[in-house]
C-alpha positions as CSV (number, residue, x, y, z in Angstrom):
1,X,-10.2,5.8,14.1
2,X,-11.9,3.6,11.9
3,X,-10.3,0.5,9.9
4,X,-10.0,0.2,6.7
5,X,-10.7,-3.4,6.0
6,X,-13.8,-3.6,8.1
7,X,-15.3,-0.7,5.6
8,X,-14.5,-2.1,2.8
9,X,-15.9,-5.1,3.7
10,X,-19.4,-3.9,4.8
11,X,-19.4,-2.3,1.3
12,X,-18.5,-5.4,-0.6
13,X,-21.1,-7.8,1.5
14,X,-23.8,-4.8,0.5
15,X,-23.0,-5.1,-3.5
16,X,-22.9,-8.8,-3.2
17,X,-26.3,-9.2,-1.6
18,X,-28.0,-7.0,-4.6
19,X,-26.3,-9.2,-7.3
20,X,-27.6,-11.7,-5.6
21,X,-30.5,-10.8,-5.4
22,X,-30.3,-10.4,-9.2
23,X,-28.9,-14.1,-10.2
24,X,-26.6,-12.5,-12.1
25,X,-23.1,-13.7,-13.0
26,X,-20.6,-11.6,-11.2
27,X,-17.2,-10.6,-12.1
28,X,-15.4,-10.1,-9.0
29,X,-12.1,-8.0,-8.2
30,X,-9.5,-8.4,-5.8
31,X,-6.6,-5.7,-5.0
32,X,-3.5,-5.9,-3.3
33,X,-0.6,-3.6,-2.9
34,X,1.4,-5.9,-6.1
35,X,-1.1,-7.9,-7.4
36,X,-5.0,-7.8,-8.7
37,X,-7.5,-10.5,-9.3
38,X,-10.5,-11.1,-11.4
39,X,-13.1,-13.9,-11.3
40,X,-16.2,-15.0,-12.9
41,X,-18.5,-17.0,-10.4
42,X,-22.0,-18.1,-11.4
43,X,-24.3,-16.9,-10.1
44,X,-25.3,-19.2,-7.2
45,X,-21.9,-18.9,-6.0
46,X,-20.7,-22.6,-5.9
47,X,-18.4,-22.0,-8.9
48,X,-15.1,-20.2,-10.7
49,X,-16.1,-20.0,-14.6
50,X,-13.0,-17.9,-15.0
51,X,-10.0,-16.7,-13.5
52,X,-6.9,-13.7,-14.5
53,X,-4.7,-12.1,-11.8
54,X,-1.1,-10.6,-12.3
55,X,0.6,-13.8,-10.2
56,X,-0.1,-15.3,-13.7
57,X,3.2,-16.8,-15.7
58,X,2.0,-15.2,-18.7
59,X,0.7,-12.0,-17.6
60,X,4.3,-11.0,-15.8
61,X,6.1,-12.3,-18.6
62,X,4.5,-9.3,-20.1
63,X,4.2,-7.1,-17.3
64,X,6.6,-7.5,-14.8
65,X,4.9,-5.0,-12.2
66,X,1.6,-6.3,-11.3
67,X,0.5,-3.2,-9.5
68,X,-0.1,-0.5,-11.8
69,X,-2.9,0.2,-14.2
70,X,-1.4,-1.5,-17.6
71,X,-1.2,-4.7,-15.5
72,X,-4.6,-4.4,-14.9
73,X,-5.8,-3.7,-18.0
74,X,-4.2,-6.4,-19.3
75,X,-5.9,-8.8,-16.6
76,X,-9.2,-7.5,-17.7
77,X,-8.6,-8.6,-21.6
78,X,-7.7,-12.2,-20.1
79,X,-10.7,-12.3,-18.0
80,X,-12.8,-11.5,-20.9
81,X,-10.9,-13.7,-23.2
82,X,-11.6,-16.5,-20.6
83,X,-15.2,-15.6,-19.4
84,X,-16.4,-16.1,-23.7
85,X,-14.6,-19.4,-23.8
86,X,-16.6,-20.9,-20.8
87,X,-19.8,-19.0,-22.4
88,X,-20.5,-15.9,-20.3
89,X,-21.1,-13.1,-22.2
90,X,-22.8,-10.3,-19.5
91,X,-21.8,-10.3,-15.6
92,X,-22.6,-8.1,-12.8
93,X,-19.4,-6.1,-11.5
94,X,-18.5,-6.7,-7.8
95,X,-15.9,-4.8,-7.3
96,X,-15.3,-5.9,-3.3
97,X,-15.8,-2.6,-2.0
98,X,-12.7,-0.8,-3.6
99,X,-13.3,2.3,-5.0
100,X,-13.9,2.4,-8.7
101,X,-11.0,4.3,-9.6
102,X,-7.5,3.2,-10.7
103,X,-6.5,-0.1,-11.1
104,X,-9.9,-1.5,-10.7
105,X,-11.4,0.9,-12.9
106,X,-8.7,0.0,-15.8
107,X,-9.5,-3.8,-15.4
108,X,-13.3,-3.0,-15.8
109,X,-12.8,-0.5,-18.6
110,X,-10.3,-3.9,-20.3
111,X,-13.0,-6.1,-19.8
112,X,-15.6,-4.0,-21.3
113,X,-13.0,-3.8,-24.5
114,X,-12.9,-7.3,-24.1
115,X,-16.5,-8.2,-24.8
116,X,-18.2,-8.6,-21.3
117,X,-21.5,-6.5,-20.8
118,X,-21.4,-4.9,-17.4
């Protein structure tokens, strides 16, 4: 039987060595079963430009269940929103080896909306 986490990991370590390889700005997603995260990092690595997840005051004022696909969306609007105020405009999407589908798919699709060039 093979693991989950393991997998998804080997997928996320490949995507991250090609945008590295690139020097591109990445936006990177996290999922959990009630929550989902999004963060800009430059592109060596060392630093957060931007950060939205659902544990956010302001996003569960509005959305009180962080796990479902309007949640996301709305995390990808506020990434965006926050990735153009610290002066990112286009970012590579590392999506950690989750499939693109769903919740993470919503969040990219927000984020495109949003103004970030994929």
């Amino acid at each position: 039987m093979t693991d989950k986490k393991p997998s998804r990991l080997r997928r996320a370590a490949k995507t991250r060595a090609r945008i590295r390889r690139q020097e591109a700005v990445r936006l990177t997603v996290h999922r959990t079963n009630q929550h989902i995260y999004a963060q800009v990092v430059a592109a060596d690595g060392a630093k957060i430009l931007a950060s939205a997840s659902t544990a956010e005051k302001e996003v569960r004022a509005q959305q009180a269940n962080g796990g479902n696909k309007e949640a996301a969306a709305l995390v990808g609007k506020r990434i965006a929103e926050k990735a153009k105020a610290a002066g990112v405009t286009e970012v590579a999407f590392d999506r950690a080896g989750f499939s693109y589908h769903g919740r993470v798919k919503a969040l990219a699709e927000a984020a495109r909306e949003g103004g970030l060039k994929f």
